[in-house]
C-alpha positions in Angstrom: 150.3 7.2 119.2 146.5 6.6 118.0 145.6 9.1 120.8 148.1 11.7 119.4 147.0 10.8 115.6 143.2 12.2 116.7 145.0 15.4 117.1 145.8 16.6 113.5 144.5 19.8 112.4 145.5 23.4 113.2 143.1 23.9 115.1 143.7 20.8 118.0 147.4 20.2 117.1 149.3 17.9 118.8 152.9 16.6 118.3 155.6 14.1 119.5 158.4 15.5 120.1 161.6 12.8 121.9 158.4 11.0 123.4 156.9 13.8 124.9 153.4 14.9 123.4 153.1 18.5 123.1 149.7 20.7 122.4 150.9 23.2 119.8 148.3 24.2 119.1 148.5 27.9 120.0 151.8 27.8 120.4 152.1 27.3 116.2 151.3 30.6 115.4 154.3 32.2 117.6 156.4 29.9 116.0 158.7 32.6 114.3 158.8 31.0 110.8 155.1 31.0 110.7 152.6 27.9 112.2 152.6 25.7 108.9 155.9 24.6 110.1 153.7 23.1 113.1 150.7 22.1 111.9 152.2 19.5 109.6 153.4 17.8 112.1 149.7 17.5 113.6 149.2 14.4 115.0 152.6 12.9 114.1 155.9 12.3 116.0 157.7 15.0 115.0 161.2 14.3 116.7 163.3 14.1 113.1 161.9 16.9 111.6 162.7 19.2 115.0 166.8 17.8 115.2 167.3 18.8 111.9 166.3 22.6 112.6 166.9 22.8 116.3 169.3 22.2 119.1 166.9 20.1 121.6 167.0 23.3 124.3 164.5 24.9 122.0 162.0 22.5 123.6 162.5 24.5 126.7 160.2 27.2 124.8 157.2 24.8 124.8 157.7 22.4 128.2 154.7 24.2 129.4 152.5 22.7 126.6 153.4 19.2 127.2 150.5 16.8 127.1 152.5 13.7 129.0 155.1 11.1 128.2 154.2 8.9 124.6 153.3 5.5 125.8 154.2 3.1 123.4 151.4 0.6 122.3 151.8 -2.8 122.9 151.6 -5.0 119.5 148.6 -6.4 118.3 149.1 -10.2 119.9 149.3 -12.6 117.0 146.8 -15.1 115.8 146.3 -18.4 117.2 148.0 -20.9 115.2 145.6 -22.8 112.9 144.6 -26.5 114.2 146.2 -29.6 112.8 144.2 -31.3 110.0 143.7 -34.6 110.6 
């Protein structure tokens, strides 16, 4: 997700969308109720947001903007555990 975060204005727009990255970023102003409805999603996973106003087919309308799969990012490994005092 930090590379899709980079990608958050109207103008390089990218979104998540069921772990798929998408570059909306012309698509947004076809969208037919007007590109804001995009670019606030901008670097975000936008997955909820879609399934509330859309059946998933829609996605058919942008699969030739995908980026690639969303690779999840491994956890930050935790810190060593203190030494003993003695």
């Amino acid at each position: 997700m930090s590379e899709v975060r980079q990608h958050n204005t109207a103008d390089d727009c990218w979104v998540v969308f069921h772990d798929q990255v998408y570059d909306l970023t012309n698509y947004a102003n076809r969208h037919p109720n007007g590109p804001a409805d995009i670019t606030r999603l901008a670097g975000k996973d936008g997955t909820r947001a879609f399934d509330n106003e859309h059946p998933i087919s829609y996605l058919a309308m942008v699969s030739g903007d995908v980026v690639g799969e969303l690779v999840q990012e491994a956890p930050a490994p935790a810190p060593p555990a203190p030494e003993p005092v003695q």
